[in-house]
N, CA, C and O of each residue as an XYZ file, in Angstrom:
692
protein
N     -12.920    -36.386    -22.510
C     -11.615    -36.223    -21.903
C     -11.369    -34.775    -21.498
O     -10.675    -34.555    -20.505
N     -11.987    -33.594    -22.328
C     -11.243    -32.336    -21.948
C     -12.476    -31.917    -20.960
O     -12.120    -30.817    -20.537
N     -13.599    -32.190    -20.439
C     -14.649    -31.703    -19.823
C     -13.832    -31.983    -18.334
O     -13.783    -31.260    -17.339
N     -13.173    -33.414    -18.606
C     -12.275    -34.630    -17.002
C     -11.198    -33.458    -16.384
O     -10.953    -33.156    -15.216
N     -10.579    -32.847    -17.865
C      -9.397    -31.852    -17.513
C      -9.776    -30.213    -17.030
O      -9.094    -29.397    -16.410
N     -11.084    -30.128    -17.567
C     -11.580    -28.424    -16.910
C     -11.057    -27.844    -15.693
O     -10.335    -26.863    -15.510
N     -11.828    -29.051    -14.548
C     -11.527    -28.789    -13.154
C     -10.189    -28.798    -12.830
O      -9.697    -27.904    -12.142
N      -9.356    -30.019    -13.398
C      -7.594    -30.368    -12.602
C      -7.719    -28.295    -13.137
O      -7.923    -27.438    -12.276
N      -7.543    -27.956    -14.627
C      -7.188    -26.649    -15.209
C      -7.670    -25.767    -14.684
O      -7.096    -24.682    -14.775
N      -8.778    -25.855    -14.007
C      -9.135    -24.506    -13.197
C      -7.948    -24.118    -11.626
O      -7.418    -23.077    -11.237
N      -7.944    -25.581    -11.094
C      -7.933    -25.904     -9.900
C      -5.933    -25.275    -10.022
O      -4.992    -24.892     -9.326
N      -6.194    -25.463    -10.932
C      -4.211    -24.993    -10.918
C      -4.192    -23.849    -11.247
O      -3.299    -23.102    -10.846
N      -5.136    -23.448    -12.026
C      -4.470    -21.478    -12.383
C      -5.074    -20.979    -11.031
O      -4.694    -19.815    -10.903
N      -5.857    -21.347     -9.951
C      -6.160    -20.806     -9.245
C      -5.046    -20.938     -7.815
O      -5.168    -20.417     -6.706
N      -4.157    -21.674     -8.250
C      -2.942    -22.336     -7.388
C      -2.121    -20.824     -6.945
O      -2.289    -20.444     -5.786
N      -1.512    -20.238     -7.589
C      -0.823    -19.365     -7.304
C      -1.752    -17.859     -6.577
O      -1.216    -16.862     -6.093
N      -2.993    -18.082     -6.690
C      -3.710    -16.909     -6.061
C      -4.326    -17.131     -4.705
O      -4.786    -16.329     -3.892
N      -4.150    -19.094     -4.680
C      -4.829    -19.666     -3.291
C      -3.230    -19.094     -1.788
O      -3.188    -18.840     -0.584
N      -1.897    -19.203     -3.389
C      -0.167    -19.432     -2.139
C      -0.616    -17.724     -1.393
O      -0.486    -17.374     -0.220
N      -1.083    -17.035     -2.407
C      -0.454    -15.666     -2.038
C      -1.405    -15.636     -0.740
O      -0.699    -15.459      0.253
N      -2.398    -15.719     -0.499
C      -3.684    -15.424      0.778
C      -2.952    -16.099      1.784
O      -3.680    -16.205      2.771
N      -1.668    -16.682      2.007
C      -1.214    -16.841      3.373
C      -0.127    -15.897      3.829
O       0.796    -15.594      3.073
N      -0.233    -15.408      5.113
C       0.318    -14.360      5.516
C       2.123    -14.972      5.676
O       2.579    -16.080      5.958
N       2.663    -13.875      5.398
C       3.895    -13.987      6.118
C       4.677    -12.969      6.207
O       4.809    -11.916      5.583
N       5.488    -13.771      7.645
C       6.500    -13.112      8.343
C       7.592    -12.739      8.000
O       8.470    -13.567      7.759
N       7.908    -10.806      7.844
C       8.980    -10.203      7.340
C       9.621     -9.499      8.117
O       9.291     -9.262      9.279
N      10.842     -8.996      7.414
C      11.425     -7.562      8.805
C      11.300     -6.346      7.148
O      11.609     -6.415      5.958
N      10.542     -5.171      8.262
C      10.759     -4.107      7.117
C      12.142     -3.590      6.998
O      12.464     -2.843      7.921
N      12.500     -3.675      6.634
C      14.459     -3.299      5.881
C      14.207     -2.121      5.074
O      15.214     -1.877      4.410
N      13.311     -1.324      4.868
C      12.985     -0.186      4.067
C      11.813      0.462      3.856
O      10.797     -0.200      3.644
N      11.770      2.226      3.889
C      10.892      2.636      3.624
C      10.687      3.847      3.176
O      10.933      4.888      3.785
N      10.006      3.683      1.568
C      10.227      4.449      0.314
C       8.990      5.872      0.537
O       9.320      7.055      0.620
N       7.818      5.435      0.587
C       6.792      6.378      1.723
C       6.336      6.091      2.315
O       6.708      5.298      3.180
N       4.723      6.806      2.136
C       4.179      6.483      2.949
C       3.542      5.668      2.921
O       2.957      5.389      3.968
N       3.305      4.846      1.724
C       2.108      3.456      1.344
C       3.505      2.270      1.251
O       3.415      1.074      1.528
N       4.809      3.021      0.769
C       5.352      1.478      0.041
C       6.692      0.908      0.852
O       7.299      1.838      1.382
N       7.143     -0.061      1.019
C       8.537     -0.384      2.212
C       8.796     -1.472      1.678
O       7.964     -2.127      1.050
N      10.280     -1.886      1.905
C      10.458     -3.077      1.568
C      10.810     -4.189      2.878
O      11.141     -3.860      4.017
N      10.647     -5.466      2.399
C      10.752     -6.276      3.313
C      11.512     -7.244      3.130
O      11.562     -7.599      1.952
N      12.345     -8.017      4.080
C      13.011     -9.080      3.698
C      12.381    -10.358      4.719
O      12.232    -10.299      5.940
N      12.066    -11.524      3.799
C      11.226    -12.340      4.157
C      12.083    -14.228      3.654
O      12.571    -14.551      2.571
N      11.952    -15.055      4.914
C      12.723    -15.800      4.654
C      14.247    -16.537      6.098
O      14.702    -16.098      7.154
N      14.334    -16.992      5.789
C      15.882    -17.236      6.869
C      17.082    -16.622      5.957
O      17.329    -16.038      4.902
N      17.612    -17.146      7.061
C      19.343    -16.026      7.442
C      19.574    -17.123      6.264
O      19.121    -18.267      6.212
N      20.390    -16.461      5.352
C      20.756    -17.232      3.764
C      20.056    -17.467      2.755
O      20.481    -17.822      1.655
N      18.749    -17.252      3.119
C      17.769    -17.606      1.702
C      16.884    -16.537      1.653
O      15.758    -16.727      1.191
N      17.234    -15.393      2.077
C      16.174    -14.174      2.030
C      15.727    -13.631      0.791
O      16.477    -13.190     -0.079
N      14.486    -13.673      0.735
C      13.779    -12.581     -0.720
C      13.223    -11.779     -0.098
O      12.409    -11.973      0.805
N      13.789    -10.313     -0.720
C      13.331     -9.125     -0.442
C      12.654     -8.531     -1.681
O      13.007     -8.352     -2.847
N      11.211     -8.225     -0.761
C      10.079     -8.151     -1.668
C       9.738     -6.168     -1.723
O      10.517     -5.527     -1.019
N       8.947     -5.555     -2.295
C       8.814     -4.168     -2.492
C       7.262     -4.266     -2.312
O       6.739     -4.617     -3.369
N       6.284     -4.046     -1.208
C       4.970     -3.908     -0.971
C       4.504     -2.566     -0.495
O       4.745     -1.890      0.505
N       3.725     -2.409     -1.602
C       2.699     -1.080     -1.819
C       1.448     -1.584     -0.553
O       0.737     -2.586     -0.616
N       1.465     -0.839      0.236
C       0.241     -1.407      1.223
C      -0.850     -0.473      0.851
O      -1.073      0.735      0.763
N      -1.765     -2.326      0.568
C      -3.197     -2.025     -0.085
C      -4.241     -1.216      0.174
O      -4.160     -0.729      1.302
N      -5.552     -0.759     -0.671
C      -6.201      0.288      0.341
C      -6.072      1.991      0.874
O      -6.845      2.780      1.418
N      -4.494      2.047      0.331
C      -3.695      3.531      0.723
C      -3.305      3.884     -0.710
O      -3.075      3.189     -1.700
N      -3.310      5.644     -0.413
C      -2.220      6.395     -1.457
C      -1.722      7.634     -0.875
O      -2.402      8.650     -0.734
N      -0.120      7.456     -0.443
C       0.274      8.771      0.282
C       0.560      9.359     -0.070
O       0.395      9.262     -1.287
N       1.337     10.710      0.394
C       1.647     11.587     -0.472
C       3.298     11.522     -0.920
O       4.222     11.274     -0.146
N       3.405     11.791     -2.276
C       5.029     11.267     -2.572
C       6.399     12.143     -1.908
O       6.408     13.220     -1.312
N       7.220     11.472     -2.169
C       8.350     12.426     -1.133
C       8.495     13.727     -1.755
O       8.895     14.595     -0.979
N       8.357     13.960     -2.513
C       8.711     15.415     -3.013
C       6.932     16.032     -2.855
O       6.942     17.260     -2.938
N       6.074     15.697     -2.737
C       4.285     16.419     -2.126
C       4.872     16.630     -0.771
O       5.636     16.059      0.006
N       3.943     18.043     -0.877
C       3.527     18.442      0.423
C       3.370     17.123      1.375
O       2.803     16.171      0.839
N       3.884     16.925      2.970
C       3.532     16.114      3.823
C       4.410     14.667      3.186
O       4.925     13.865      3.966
N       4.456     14.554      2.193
C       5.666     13.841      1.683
C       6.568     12.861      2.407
O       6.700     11.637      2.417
N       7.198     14.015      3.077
C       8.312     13.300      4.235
C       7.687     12.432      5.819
O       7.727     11.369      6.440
N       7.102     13.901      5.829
C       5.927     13.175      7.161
C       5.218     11.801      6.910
O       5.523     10.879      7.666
N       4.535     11.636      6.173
C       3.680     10.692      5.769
C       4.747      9.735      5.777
O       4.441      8.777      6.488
N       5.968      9.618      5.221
C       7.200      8.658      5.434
C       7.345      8.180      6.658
O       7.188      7.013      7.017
N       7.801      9.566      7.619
C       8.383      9.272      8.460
C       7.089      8.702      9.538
O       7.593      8.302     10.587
N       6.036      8.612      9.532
C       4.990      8.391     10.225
C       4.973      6.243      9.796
O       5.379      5.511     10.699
N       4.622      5.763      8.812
C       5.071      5.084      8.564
C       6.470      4.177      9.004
O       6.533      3.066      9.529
N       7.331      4.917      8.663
C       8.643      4.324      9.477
C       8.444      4.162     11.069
O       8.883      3.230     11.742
N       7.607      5.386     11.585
C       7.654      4.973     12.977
C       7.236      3.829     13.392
O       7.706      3.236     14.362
N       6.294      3.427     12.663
C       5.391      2.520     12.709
C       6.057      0.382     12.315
O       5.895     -0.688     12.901
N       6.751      0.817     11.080
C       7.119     -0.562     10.677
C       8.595     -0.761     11.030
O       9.030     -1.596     11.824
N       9.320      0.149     10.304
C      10.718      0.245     10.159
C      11.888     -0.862     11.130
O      12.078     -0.687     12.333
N      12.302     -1.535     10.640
C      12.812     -2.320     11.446
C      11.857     -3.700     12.395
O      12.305     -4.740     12.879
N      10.967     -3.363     12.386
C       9.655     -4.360     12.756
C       9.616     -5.999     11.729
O       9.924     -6.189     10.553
N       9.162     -6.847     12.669
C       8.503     -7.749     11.876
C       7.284     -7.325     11.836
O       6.662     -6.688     12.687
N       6.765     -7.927     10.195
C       5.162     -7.280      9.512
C       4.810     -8.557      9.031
O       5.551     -9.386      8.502
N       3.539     -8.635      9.280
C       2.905     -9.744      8.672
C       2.230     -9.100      7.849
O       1.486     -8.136      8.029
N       2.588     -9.831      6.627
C       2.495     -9.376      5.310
C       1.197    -10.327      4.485
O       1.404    -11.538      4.560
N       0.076     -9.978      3.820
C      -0.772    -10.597      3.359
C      -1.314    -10.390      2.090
O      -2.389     -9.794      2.021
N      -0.605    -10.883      0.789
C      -0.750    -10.741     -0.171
C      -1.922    -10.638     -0.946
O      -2.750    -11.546     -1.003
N      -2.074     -9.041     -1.838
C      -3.883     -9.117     -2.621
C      -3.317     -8.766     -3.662
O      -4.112     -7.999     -4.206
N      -2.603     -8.839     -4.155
C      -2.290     -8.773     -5.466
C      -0.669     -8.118     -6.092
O       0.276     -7.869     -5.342
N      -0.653     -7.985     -7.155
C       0.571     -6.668     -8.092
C       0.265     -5.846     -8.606
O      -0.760     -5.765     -9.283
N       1.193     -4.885     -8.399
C       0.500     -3.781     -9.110
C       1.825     -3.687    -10.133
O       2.918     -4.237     -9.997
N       1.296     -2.687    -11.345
C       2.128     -2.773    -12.551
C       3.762     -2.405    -12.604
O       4.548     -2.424    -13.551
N       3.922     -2.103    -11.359
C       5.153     -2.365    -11.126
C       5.947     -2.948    -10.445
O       7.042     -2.634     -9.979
N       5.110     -4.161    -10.388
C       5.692     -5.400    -10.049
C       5.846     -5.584     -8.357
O       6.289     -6.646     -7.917
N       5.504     -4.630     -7.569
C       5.479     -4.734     -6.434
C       3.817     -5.337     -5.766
O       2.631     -5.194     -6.063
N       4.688     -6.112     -4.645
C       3.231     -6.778     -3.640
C       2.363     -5.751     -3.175
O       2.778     -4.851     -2.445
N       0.740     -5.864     -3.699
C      -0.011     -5.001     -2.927
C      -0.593     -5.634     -1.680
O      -0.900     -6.813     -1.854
N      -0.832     -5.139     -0.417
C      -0.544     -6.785      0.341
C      -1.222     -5.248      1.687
O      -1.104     -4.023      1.645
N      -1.892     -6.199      2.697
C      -2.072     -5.687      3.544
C      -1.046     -6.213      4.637
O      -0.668     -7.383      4.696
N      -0.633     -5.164      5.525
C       0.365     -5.366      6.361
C      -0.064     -4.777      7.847
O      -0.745     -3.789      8.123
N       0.655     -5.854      8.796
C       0.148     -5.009      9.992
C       2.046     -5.509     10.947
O       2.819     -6.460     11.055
N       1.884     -4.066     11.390
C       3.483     -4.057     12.160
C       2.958     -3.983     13.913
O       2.294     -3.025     14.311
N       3.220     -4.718     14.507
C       3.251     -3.972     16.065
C       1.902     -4.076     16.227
O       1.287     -3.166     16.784
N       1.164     -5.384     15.687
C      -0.352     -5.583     15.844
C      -1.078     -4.573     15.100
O      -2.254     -4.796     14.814
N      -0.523     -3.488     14.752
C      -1.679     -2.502     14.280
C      -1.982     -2.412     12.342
O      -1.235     -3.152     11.703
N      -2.534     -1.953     11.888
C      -2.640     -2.845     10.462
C      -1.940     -1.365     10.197
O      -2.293     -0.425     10.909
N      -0.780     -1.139      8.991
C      -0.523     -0.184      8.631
C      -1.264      0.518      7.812
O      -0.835      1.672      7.828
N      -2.125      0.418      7.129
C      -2.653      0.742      6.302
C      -3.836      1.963      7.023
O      -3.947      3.154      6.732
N      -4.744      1.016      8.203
C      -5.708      1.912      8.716
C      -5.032      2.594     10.099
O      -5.850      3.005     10.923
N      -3.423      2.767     10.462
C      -3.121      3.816     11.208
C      -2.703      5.047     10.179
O      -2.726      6.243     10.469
N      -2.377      4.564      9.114
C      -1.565      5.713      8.184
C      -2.732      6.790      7.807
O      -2.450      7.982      7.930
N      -4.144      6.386      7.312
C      -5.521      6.857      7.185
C      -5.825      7.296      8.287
O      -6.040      8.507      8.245
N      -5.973      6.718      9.553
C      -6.497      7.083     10.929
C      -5.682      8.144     11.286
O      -6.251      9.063     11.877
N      -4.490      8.252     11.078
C      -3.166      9.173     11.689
C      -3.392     10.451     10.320
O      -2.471     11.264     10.246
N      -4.277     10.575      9.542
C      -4.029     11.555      8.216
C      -2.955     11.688      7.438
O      -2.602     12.696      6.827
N      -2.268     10.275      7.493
C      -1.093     10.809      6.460
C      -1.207      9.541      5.072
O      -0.345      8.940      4.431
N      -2.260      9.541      5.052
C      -2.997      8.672      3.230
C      -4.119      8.853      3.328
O      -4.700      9.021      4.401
N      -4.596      8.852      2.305
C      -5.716      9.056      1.469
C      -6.273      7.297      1.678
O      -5.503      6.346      1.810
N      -7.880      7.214      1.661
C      -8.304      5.872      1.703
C      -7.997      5.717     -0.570
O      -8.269      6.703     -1.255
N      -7.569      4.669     -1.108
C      -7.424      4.222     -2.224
C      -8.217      3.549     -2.829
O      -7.468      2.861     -3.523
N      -9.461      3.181     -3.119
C      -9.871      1.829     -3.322
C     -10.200      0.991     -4.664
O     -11.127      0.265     -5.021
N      -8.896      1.479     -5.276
C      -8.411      0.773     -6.100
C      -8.742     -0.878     -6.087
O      -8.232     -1.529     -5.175
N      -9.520     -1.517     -7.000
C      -9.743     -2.966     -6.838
C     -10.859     -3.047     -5.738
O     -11.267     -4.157     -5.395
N     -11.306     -2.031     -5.240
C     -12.119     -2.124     -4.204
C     -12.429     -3.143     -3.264
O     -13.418     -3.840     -3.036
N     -10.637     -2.952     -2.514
C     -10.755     -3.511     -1.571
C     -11.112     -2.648     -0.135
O     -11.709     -3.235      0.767
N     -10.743     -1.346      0.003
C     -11.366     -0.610      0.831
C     -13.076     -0.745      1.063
O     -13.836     -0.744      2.032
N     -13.188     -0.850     -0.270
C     -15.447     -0.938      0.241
C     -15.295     -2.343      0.491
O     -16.266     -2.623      1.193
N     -14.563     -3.464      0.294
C     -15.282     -4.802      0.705
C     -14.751     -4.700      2.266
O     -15.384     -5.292      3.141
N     -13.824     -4.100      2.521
C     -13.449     -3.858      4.088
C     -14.503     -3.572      4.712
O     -14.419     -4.031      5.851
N     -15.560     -2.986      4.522
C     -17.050     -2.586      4.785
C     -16.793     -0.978      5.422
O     -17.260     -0.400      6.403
N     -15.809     -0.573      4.350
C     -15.879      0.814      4.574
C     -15.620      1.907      5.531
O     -15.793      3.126      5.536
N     -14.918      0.605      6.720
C     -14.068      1.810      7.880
C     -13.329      2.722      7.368
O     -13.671      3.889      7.557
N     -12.322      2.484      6.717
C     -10.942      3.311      6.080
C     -11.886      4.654      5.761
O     -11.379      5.744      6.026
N     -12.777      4.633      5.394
C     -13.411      5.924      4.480
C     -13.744      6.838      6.221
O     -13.403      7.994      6.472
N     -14.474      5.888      7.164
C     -14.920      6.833      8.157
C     -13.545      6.957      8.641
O     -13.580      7.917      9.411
N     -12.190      6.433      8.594
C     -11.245      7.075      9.409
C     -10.768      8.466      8.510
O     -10.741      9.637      8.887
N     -10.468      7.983      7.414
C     -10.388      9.301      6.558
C     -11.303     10.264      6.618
O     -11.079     11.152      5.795
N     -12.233     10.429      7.264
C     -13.421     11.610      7.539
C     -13.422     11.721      8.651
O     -14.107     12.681      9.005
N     -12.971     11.190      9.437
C     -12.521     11.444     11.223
C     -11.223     12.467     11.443
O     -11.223     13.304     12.346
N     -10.018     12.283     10.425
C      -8.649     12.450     10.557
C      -9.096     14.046      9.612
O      -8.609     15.056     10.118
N      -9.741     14.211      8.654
C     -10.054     15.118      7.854
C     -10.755     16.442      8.777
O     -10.361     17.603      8.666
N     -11.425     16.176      9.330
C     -12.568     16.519     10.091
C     -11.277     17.335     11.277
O     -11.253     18.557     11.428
N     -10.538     16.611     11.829
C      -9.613     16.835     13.287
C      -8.620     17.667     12.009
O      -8.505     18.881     12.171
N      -8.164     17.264     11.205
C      -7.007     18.142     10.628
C      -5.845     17.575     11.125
O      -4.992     18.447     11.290
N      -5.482     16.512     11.419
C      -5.079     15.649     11.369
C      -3.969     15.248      9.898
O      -4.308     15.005      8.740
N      -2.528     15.307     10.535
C      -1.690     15.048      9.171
C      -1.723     16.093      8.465
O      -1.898     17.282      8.735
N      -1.449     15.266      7.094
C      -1.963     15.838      5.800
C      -2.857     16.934      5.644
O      -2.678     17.957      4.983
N      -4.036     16.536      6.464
C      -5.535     17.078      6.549
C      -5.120     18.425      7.272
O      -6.194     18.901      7.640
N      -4.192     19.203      7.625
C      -3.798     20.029      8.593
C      -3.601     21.243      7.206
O      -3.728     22.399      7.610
N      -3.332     21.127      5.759
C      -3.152     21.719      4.816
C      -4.604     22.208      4.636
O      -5.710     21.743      4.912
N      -4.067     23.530      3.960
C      -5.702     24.235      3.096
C      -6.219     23.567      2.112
O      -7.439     23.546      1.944
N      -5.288     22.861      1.239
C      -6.565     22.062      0.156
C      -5.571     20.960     -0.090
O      -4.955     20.984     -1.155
N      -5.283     19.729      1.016
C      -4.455     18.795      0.466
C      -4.613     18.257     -0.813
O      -5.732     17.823     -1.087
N      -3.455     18.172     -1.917
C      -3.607     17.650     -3.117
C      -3.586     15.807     -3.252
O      -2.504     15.353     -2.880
N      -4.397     14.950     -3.622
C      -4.354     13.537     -3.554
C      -3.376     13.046     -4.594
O      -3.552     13.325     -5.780
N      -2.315     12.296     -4.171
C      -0.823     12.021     -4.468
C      -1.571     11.901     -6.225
O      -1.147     12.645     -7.109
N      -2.793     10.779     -6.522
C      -2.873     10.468     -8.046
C      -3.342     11.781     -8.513
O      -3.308     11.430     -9.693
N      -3.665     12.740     -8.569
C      -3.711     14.059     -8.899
C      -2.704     14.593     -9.104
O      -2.513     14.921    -10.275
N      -1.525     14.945     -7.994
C      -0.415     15.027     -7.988
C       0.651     15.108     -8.900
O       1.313     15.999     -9.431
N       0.578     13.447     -8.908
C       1.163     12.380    -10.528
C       1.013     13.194    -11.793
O       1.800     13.698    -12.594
N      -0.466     13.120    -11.650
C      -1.389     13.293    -13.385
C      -0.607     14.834    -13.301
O       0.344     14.987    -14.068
N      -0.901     15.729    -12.588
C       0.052     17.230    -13.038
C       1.453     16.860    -12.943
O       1.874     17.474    -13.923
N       2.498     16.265    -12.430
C       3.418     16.059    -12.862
C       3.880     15.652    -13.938
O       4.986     15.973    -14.374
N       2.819     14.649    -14.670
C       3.263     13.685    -15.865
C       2.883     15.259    -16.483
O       3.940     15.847    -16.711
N       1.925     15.932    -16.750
C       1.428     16.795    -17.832
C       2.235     17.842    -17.602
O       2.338     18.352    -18.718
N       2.968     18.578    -16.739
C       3.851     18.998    -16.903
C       5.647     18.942    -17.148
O       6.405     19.863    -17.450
N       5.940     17.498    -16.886
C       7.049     16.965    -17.443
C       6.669     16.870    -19.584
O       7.477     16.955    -20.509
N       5.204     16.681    -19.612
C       4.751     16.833    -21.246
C       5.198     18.149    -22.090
O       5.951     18.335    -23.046
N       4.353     18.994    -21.255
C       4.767     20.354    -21.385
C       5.889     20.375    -21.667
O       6.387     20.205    -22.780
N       6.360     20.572    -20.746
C       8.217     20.984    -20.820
C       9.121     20.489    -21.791
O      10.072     21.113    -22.264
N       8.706     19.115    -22.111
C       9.146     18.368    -23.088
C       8.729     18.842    -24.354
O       9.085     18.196    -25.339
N       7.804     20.200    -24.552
C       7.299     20.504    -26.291
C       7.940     21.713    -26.471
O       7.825     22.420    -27.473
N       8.790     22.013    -25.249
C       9.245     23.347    -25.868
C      11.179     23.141    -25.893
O      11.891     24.043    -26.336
């Protein structure tokens, strides 16, 4: 009997990871930087507005160098747009990591192509992409481009890690 039930039990925990791989149609209603925006997805009365980190990227935060830019580059891009939104996962704060493309163009590889993110490849989905993102990030690097226009751009998770260790600091004295 439980060998009969394996498959139904596989076939269902894999249920909620088969819903997310279909794309859908949002309006961006917000945008926090340069990787993350929110979207509202749904009809007029039943809208869920979701918070998606777009996958593959890490920009620089609003208070980093390029910070704002990297925002506002982004916004040019989605802001107010419908995005087709394509779910790869959560990240630990509960937001969709999801590849998105606004205005036909995928946000993720104009934000890299344009120098204002870092390729991420977190979960390594950037290398199963077969590794464009990396040659746009060495194209945009190369031109000085964005971000890349700084003497030694700092990478936002670097960034973080000295922020957290100096919010530590500060906190022992």
């Amino acid at each position: 009997m439980r060998l009969r039930l394996l498959p139904v039990v596989c076939c269902l925990a894999l249920l909620p990871l088969l819903s997310h791989a279909d794309p859908r149609t949002c309006l961006v209603v917000g945008i926090s930087d340069g990787d993350t925006l929110t979207a509202r997805c749904g009809r007029f009365g039943s809208y869920e507005e979701i918070k998606v980190r777009i996958a593959a990227i890490d920009a620089p935060e609003r208070s980093q160098p390029y910070g704002q830019r990297s925002r506002q580059a982004l916004s040019r891009l989605c802001y107010f747009e419908q995005a087709v939104i394509t779910e790869r996962d959560t990240d630990r704060y509960g937001r969709t990591v999801a590849d998105v493309s606004c205005n036909g163009h995928d946000a993720g590889t104009q934000m890299v192509a344009e120098g204002w993110a870092w390729v991420y490849d977190f979960n390594g989905i950037a290398t199963r992409r077969g590794g464009e993102l990396f040659k746009l990030q060495d194209s945009a690097r190369a031109q000085r481009q964005g971000l890349w226009a700084g003497a030694r751009p700092t990478p936002p998770w670097d960034w973080r890690r000295r922020q957290r260790e100096n919010q530590a600091n500060n906190s022992m004295f």
